[in-house]
C-alpha positions as CSV (number, residue, x, y, z in Angstrom):
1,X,-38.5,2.0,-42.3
2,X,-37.0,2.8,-45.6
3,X,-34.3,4.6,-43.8
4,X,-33.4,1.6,-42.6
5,X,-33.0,-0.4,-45.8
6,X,-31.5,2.4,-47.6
7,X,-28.8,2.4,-44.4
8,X,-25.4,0.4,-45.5
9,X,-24.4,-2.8,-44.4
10,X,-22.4,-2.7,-41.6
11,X,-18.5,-3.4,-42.4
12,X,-15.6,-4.4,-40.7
13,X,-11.8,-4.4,-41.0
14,X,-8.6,-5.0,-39.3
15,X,-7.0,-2.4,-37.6
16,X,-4.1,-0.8,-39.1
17,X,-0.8,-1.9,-38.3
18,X,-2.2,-5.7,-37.0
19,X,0.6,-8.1,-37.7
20,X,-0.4,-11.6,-37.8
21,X,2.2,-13.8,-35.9
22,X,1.1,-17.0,-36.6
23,X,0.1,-20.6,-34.2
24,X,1.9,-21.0,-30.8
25,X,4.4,-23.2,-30.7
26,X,4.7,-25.2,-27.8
27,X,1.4,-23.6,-26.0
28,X,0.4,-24.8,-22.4
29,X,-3.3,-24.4,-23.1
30,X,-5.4,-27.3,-24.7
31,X,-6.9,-25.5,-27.6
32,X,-5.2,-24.3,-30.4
33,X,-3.8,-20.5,-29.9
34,X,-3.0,-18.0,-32.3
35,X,-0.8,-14.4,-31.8
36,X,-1.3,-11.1,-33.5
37,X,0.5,-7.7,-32.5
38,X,-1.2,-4.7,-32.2
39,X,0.3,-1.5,-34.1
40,X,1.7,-0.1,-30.1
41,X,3.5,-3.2,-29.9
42,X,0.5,-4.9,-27.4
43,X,0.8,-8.9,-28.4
44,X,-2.9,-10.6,-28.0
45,X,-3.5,-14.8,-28.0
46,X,-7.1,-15.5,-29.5
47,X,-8.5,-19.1,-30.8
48,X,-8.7,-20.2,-33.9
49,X,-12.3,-18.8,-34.6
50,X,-11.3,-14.7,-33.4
51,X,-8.1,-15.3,-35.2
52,X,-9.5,-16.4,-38.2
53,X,-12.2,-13.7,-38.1
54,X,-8.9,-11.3,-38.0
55,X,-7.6,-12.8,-40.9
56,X,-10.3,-12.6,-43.3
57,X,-10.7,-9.2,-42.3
58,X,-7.9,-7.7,-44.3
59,X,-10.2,-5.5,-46.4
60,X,-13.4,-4.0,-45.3
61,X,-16.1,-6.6,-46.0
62,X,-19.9,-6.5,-45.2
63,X,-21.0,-8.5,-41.8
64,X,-22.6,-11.0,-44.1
65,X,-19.5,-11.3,-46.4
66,X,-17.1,-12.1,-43.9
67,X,-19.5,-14.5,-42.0
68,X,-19.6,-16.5,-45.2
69,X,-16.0,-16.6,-45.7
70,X,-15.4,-17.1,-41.5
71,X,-18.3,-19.8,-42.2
72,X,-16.3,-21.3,-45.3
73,X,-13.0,-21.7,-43.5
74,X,-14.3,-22.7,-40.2
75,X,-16.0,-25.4,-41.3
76,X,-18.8,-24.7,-39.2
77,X,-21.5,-21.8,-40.0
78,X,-21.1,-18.8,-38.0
79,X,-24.4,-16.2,-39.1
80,X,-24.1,-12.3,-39.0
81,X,-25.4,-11.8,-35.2
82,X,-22.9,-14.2,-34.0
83,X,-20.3,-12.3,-35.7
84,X,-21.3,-9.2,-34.6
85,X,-21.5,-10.1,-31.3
86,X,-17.8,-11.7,-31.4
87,X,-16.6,-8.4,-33.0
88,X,-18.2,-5.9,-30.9
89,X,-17.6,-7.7,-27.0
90,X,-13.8,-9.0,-28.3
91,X,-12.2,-8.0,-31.3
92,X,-12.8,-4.7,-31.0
93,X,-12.3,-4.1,-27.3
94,X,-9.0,-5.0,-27.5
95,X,-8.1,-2.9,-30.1
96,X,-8.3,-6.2,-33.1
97,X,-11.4,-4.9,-35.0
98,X,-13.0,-2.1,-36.5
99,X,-15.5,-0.1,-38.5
100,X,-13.6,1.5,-41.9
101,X,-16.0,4.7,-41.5
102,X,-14.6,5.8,-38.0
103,X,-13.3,8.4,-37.9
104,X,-11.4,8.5,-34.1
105,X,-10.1,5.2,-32.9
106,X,-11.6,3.5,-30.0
107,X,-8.6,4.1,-26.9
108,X,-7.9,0.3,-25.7
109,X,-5.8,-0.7,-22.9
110,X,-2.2,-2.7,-22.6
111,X,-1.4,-5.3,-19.9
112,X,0.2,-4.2,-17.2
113,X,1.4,-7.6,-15.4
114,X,2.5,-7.5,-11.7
115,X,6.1,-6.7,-11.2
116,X,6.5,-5.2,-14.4
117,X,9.2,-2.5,-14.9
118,X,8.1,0.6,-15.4
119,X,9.7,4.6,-16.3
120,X,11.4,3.0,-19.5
121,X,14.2,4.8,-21.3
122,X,15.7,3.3,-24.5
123,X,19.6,3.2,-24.4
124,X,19.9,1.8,-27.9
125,X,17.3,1.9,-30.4
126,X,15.9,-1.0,-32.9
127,X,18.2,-0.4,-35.9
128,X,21.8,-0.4,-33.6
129,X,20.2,-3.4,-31.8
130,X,20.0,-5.5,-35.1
131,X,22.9,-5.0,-36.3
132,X,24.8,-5.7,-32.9
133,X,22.5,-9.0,-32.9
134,X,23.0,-10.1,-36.8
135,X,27.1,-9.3,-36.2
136,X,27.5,-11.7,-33.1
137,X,24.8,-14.2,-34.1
138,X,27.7,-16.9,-35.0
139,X,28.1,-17.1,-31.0
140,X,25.2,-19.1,-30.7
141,X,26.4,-22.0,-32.9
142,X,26.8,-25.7,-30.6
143,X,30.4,-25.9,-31.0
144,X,31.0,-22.2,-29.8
145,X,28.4,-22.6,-26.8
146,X,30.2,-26.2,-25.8
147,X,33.4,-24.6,-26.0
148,X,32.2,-21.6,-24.0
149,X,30.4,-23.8,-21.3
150,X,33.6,-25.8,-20.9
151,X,35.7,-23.2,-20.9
152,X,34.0,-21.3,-17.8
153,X,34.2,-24.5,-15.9
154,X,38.0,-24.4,-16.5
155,X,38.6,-21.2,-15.7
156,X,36.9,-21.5,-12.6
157,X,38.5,-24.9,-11.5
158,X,41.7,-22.8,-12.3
159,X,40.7,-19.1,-10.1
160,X,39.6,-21.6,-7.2
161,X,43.4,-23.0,-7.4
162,X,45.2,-20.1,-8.5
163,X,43.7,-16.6,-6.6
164,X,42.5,-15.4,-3.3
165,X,39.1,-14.0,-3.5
166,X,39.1,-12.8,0.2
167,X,42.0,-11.1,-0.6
168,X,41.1,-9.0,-4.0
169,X,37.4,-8.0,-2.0
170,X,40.1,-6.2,0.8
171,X,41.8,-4.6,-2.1
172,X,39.2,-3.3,-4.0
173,X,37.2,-2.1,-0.8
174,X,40.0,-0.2,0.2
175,X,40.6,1.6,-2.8
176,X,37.9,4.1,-4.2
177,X,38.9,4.0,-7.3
178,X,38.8,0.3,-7.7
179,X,35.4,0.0,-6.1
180,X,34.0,3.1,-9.0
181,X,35.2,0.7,-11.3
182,X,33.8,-2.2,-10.7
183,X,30.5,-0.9,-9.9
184,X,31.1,0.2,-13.8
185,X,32.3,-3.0,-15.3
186,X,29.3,-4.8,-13.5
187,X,26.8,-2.0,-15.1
188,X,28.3,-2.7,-18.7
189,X,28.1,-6.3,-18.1
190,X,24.7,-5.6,-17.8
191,X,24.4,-4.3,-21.0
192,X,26.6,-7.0,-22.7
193,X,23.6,-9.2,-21.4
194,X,20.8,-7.7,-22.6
195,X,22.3,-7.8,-25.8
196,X,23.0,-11.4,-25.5
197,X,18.8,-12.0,-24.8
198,X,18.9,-9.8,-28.1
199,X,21.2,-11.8,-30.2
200,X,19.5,-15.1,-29.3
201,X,16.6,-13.6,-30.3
202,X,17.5,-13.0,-33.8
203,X,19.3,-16.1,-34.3
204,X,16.2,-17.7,-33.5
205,X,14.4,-15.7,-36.7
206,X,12.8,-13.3,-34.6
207,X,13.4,-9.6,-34.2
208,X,14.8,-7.9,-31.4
209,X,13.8,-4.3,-29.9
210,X,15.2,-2.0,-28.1
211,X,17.7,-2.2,-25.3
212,X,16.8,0.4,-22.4
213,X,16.8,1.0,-18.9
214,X,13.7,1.4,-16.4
215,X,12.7,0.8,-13.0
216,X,12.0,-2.5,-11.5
217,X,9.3,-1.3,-8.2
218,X,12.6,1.4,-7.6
219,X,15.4,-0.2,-8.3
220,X,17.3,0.3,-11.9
221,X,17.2,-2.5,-14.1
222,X,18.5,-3.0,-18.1
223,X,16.3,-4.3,-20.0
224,X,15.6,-6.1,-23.8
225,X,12.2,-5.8,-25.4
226,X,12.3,-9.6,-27.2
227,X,8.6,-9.3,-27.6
228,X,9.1,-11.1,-31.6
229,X,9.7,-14.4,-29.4
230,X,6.7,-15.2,-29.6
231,X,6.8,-16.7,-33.0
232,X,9.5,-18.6,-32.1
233,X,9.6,-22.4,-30.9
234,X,9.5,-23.1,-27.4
235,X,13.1,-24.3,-27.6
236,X,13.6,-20.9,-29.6
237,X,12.3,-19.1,-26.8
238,X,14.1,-20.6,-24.1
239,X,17.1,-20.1,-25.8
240,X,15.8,-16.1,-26.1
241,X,15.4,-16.1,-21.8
242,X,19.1,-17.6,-21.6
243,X,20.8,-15.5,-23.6
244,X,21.6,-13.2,-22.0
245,X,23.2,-15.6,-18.8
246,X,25.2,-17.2,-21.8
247,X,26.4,-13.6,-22.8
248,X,27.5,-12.7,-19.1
249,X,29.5,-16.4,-19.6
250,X,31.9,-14.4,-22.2
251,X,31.6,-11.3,-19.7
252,X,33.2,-13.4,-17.3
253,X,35.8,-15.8,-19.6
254,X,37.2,-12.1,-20.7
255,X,37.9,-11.0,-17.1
256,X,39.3,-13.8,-16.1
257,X,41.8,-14.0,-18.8
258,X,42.5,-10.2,-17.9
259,X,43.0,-11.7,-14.4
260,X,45.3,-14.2,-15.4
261,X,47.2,-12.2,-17.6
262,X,47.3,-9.0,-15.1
263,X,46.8,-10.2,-11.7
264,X,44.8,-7.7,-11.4
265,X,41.9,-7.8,-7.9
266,X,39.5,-6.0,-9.5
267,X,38.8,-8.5,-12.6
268,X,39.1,-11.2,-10.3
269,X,36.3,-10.0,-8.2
270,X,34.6,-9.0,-11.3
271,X,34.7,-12.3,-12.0
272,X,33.2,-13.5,-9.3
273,X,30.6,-11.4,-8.3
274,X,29.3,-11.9,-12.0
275,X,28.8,-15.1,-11.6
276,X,27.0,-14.6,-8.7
277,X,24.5,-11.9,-10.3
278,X,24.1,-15.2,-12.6
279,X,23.0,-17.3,-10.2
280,X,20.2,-14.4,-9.1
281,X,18.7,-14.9,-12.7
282,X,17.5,-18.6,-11.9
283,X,15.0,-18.5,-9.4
284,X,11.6,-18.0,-10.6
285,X,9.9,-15.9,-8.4
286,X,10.5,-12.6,-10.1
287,X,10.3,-11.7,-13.8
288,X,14.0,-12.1,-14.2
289,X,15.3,-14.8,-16.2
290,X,14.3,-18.3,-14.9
291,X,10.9,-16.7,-14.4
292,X,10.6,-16.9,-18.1
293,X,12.3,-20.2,-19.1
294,X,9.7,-21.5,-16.4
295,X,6.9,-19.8,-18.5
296,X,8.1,-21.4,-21.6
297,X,8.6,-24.6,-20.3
298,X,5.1,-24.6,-19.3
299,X,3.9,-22.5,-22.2
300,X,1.9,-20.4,-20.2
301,X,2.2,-16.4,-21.5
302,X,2.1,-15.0,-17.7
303,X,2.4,-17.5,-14.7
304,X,1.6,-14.4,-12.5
305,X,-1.9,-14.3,-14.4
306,X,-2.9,-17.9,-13.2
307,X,-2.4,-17.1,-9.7
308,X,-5.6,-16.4,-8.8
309,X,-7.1,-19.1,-10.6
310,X,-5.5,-21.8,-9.0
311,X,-5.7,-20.5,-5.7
312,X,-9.6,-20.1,-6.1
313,X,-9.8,-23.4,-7.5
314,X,-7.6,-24.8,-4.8
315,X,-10.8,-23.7,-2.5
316,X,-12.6,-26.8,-1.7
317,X,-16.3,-26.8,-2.8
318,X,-15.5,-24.6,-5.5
319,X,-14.9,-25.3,-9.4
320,X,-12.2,-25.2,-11.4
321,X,-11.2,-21.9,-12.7
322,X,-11.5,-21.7,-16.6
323,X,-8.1,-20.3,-16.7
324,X,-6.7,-23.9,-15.2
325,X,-9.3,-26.2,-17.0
326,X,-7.8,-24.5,-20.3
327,X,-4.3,-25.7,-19.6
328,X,-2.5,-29.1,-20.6
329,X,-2.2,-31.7,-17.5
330,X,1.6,-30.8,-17.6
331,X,1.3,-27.1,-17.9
332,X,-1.0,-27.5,-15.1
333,X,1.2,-28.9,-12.7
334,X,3.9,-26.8,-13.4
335,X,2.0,-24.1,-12.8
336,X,-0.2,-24.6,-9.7
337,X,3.4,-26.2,-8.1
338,X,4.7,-22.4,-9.1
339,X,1.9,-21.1,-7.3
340,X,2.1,-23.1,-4.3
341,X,5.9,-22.5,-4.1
342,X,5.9,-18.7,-5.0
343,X,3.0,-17.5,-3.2
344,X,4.3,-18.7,0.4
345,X,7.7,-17.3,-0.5
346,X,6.4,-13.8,-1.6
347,X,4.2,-13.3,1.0
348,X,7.0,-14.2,3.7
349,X,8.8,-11.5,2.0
350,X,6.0,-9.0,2.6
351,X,6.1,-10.3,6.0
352,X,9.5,-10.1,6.7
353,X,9.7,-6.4,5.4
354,X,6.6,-5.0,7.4
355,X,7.9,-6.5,10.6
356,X,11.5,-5.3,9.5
357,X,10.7,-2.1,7.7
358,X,11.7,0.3,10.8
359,X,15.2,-1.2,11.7
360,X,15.9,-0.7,7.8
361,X,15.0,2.9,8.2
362,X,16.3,3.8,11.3
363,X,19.8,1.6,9.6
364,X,19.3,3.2,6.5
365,X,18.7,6.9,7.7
366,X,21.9,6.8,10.1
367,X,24.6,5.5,7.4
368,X,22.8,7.8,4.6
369,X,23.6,10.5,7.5
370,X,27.4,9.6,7.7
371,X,27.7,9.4,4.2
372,X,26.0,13.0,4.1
373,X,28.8,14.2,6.0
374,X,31.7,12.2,3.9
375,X,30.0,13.8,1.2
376,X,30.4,17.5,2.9
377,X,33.2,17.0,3.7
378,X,34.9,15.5,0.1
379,X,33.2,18.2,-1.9
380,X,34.7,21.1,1.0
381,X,38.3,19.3,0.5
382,X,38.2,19.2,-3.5
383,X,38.7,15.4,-3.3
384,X,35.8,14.5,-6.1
385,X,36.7,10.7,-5.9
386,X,35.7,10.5,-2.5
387,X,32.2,12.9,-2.9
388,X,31.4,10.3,-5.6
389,X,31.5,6.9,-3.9
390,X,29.9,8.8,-1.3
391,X,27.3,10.0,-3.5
392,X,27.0,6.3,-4.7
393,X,26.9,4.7,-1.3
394,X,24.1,7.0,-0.7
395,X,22.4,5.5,-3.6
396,X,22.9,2.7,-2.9
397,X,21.7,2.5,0.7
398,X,18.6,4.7,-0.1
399,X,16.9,2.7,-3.0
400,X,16.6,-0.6,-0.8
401,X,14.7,1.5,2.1
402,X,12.6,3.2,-0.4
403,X,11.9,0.4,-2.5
404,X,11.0,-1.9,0.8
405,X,8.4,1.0,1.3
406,X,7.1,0.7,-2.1
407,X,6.7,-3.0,-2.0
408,X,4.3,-2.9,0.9
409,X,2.5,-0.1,-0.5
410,X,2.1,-2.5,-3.5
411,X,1.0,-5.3,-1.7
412,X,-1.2,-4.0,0.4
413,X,-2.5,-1.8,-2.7
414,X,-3.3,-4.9,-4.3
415,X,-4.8,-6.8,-1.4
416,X,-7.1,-3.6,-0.9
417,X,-8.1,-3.4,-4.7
418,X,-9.1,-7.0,-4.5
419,X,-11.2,-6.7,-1.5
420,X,-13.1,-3.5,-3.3
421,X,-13.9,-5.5,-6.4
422,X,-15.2,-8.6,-4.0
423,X,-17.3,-5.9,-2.4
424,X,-18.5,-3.8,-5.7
425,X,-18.0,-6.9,-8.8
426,X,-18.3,-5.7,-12.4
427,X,-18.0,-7.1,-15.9
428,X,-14.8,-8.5,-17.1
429,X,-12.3,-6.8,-19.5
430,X,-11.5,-8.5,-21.9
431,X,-7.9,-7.3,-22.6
432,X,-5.9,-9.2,-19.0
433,X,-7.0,-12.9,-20.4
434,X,-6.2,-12.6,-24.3
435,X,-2.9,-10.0,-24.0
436,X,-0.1,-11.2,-23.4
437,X,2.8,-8.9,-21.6
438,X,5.6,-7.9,-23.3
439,X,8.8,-10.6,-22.7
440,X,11.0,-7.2,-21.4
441,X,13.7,-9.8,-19.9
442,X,15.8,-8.3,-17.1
443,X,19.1,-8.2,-15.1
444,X,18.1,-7.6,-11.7
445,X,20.8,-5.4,-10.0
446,X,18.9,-4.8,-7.0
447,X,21.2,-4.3,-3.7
């Protein structure tokens, strides 16, 4: 027993490198919300009672000293058990929290949200990234993104008058050179892009990451880590998911005045087929762009999150899920009408592929076979032009049969993981409903 009063108070403390991001602007939920960052870059939403806890744990204090001050600044008194009990099940599960005397840190997990990218490379690193962003920041001023807007109209009114699309797609088809190169010009387009999500994001008052490269399921995809938008304003935000369409807008003005001024097919059907990578941005089914302006409309972190809660709540007889009770009227409907839309769509997809999957091998296998043989035959010739569009037509043939593969194995992955945890339930984690995933925006060049 006198061990036990000679022990020491128990003491806890932020962990190191917690950044503090401030209230939610523009949140979907109907409680107040809060963000902090974790030192690996892992953003976490807590209430204003964890968050608060966080804050006036800056220094090591005694359990009883920083209930007092919790106490104090809540308004409401919150006594040493209750506080322990919030620190050990939350705070310090996800990584928030600690004791000042341990020695190894507790491992805690990251979201991993469905159809995230994955095998991420960085292309340019944080310090080139900011100053690209802070140089073309002036871009984003109203009269320069009026003048853009109504200049693509007018350039397009004038290509629809003026050129012959069917006729630049023969040209550049035909010649291997011309097809190499736009394959390039649409890859740094890409890039020019993600540096527009970038740029949007600092003129905002957030700050940009790195810009990189990964996989999305198989398929390579550029992408911006804009995780800082968080602290911004919704409209901030939104303007962060856009960016980088409204960057490809001065992609395209610059080819087509190359095309006007040259004549030249191949900017013409840069042109064109830029704008229609645009247009596969928009729809919100995917994490590409209009997934996230749909997420910041509604102010909800990760729409693929809610899915399960709102279908189980759909179920007649049965509640509502916490996870849709917790959401504004608005952000509610947008929401469970995302579900309802998405869900169908998606799963026709998976449908579509399983009952389709061996025509696109057999299809795939016998032009990856003739290419094969272009190939052999190029590289036996010395013609290295020719071995290369071959090599890339293999590519590109291959990574749509593989990835179709991969997307059943997903889906059926996950339908078989939810059935085992129906069968074999255990306690939640508390990291998938307070983290939030990194806002890693996207352009989907998937063939």
């Amino acid at each position: 027993m006198s061990q036990d009063l000679a022990a020491p108070p128990q003491r806890w403390e932020r962990t190191a490198g917690l950044e503090l991001l401030g209230l939610v602007s523009g949140s979907g939920l109907n409680h107040v919300t809060y963000l902090v960052r974790r030192s690996d870059g892992q953003v976490v939403q807590l209430g204003e009672l964890l968050h608060l806890i966080i804050t006036e744990a800056a220094l090591p204090l005694p359990s009883e000293e920083l209930a007092r001050r919790v106490s104090a600044g809540f308004g409401r008194e919150l006594d040493v058990e209750g506080l322990t009990l919030l620190a050990e099940k939350k705070l310090e599960p996800l990584g928030l929290l600690q004791h000042p005397e341990a020695r190894v840190a507790t491992p805690v997990p990251k979201a991993t949200p469905l159809l995230a990218l994955s095998a991420k490379t960085t292309l340019l690193p944080r310090s080139a990234v900011a100053r690209l962003s802070v140089l073309l920041k002036p871009l984003y001023t109203a009269p320069v993104v009026v003048f853009a807007c109504l200049a693509l109209v007018g350039l397009d009114l004038l290509l629809f008058v003026r050129s012959n699309a069917a006729a630049a797609l023969n040209d550049v088809l035909l010649t291997p050179g011309l097809l190499l190169s736009l394959f390039a010009l649409m890859s740094v387009g890409a890039l020019v892009h993600e540096v527009g999500h970038a740029t949007a994001c600092r003129y905002g008052g957030a700050r940009p990451g790195v810009i990189g490269v990964g996989l999305y399921i198989i398929f390579p995809a550029f992408y911006t880590d804009v995780t800082d938008s968080y602290r911004l304003s919704r409209g901030g935000r939104i303007r962060t998911d856009l960016g980088g369409l409204y960057f490809h807008l001065w992609w395209v003005l610059g080819a087509g005045l190359g095309y006007l001024a040259t004549g030249s097919p191949l900017l013409l059907l840069l042109v064109i087929m830029t704008q229609l990578q645009m247009a596969q941005q928009l729809p919100p089914a995917i994490r590409l762009d209009g997934y996230f302006v749909l997420a910041d409309l509604a102010g909800v972190p990760d729409l693929f999150a809610r899915v399960g809660p709102v279908l189980r709540s759909l179920v007649p007889g049965r509640g509502i899920d916490r996870r849709v009770s917790e959401l504004r009227p608005l952000s509610r409907w947008i929401v469970t009408s995302w579900v309802l839309v998405v869900v169908p769509f998606l799963a026709g997809v998976v449908v579509w592929l399983a009952l389709s999957l061996p025509y696109i091998l057999s299809s795939a296998l016998t032009a990856v076979a003739a290419h094969a043989r272009n190939l052999s035959i190029a590289l036996a010739t010395g013609q290295p032009l020719e071995a290369a569009l071959s090599v890339l037509a293999i590519t590109l043939i291959a990574l749509p049969a593989v990835g179709s593969v991969l997307i059943l194995a997903q889906a059926f992955g996950t339908v078989g993981r939810a059935a085992i945890r129906r069968l074999t339930p255990r306690a939640p984690r508390p990291l998938p409903r307070h983290a939030i995933p990194s806002r890693r925006l996207r352009i989907g060049r998937h063939s």
